[in-house]
N, C-alpha and C positions, 0 to 999 in steps of 0.2 A: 375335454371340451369345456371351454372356460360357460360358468353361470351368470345370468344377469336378468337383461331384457331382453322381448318377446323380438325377432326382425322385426316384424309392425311396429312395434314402437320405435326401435335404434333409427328404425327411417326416415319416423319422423324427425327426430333429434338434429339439432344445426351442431356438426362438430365442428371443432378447431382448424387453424388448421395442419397443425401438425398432425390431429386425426385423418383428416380429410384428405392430406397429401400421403399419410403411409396408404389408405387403404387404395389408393389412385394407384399408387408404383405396386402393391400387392397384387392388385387386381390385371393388372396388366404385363404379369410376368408369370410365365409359363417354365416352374420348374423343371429339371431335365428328369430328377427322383422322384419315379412314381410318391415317394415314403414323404417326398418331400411336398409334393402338393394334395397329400391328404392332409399334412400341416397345416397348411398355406388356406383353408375354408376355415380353421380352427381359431388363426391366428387374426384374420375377418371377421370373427365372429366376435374377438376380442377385442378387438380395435374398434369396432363399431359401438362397442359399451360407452366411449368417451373418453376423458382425459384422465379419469382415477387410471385407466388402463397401461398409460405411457409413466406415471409416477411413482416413485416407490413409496409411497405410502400416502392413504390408510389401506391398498390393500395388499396383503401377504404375496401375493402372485399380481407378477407385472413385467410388463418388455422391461428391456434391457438391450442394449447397441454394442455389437462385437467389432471387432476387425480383423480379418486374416490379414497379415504384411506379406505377401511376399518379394523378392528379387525378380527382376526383368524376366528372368529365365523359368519364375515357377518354379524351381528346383530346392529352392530355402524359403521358411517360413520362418519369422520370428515371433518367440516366444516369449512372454514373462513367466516368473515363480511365484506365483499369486501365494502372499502371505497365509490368507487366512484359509485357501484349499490344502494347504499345503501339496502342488499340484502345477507343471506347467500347462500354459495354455495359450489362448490368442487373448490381444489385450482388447479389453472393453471394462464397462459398465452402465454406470444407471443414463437415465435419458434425463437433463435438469432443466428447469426451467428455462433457461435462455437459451435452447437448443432449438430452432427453427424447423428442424425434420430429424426422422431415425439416423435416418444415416451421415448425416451430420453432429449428432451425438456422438456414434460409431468412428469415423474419422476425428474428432474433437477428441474422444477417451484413447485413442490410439496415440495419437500425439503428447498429449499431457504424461501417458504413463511409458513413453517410448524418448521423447524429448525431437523426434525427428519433425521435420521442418519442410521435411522435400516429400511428403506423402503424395502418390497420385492415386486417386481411387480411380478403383476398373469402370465404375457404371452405378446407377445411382438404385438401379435392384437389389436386393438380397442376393447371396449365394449359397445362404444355411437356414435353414430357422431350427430351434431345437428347444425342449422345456426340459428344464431338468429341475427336481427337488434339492434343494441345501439342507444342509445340518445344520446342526444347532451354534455354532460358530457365526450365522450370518444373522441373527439375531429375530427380529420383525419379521425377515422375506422369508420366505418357503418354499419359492419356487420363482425363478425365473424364465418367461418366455423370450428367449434369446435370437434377435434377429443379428446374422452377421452376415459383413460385409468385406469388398477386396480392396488391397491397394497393393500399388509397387514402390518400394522406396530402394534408393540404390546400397548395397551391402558395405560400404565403404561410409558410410553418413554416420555421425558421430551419435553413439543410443545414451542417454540419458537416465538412469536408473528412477523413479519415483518413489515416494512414500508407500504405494499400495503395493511395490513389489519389490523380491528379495533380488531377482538378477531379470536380465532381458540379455537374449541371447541368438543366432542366427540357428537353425539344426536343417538339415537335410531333411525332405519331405518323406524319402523311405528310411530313414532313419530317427525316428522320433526318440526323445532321454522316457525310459524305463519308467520314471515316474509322471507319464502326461497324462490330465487330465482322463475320468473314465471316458473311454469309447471316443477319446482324440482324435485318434485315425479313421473312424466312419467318417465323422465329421470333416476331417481335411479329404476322405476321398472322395464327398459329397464335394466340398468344393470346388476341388480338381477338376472334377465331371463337370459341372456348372460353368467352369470357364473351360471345357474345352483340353485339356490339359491331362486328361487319364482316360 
C-alpha cells in the first residue's frame, strides 16, 4: 500500500493530467482477477499522490508502462532479454516527460525497444498491474508499480533490437524460454484472462 497523503487531502489536490486521465481509465475498468482489482485501489491510491508518482525519481517506487505484444492470434508473445534482469520479459519502461498518458508511454516503450511501427493496442485499459521489488542493479528504483498493457503487431514485421535489450524474440504463449522473468507466466495468464483468450 503505497504511503503519502490523507484521501482528504489528494482530493483536494488539482492533478495533471496524466494523473487525472490514469486514474479515469483505472477507475473505470473492472478487472476480471479478483488479485487483480485488489491492486487496482492500491494503484488509485498511488496515482492520486500526484506526479512524483508517474516519475522515476525522487521517489524509489514508481509506475512504470509495460506492453504485452502479441500476434492476431494471442498464441505468440514477444519478448525482449532485458540486459540488466538478466531475464526475458514484455517490453516497457519508465513513463517520461513528454508522454501524454500511461499507456502511451507503454506503447511508446514498446516501439522504441521493439523497433515495430505497426503496433495496434487492444484498448486503452490496463490488462496487468503488478509491483515488484528490483535489485541492486537498478540503481535509485526499488520497486516498480507496473501498469501493462496489449497490442497486436503482425509476426512478420521486421523487430528492431535496442540498447536496453540483448535479443527480442517471438515464443509461444504455453511455451515460455526457461529463463522468463519471475512469475512471467501468472502474469501472461492474468493477461490472457483479461482479454478473453484463456
Amino acid at each position: 500500500m503505497p504511503t503519502g497523503d490523507s484521501p482528504t487531502t489528494t482530493s483536494a489536490r488539482t492533478l495533471s493530467p496524466i494523473a487525472a486521465g490514469f486514474l479515469e481509465d483505472l477507475r473505470g475498468w473492472t478487472p476480471v482477477s479478483p488479485a487483480q482489482r485488489r491492486l487496482q485501489q492500491d494503484y488509485v491510491d498511488l496515482a492520486a499522490q500526484g506526479d512524483e508518482a508517474f516519475r522515476r525519481r525522487p521517489r524509489p517506487e514508481h509506475l512504470t508502462a509495460s506492453c504485452f505484444i502479441f500476434d492476431d492470434t494471442l498464441t505468440q508473445v514477444l519478448l525482449c532479454f532485458h540486459g540488466k534482469g538478466r531475464f526475458w520479459v514484455q517490453l516497457g519502461g519508465h513513463i517520461e516527460d513528454a508522454d501524454d498518458s500511461v499507456p502511451e508511454a507503454a506503447f511508446r516503450e514498446a516501439a522504441e525497444e521493439s523497433g515495430l511501427t505497426t503496433l495496434r493496442p487492444l484498448r486503452r485499459t490496463p490488462v496487468d498491474l503488478n509491483v515488484h521489488p528490483l535489485g541492486s542493479g537498478f540503481s535509485h528504483c526499488t520497486a516498480h508499480w507496473d501498469v501493462g498493457y496489449a497490442a497486436i503487431a503482425p509476426r512478420d514485421a521486421r523487430i528492431v533490437v535496442s540498447e536496453e535489450s540483448e535479443d527480442v524474440a517471438w515464443w509461444p504463449v504455453d511455451r515460455l524460454p526457461a529463463d522468463a522473468a519471475d512469475e512471467f507466466d501468472v502474469r501472461l495468464h492474468t493477461v490472457l484472462t483479461e482479454l478473453g483468450a484463456s
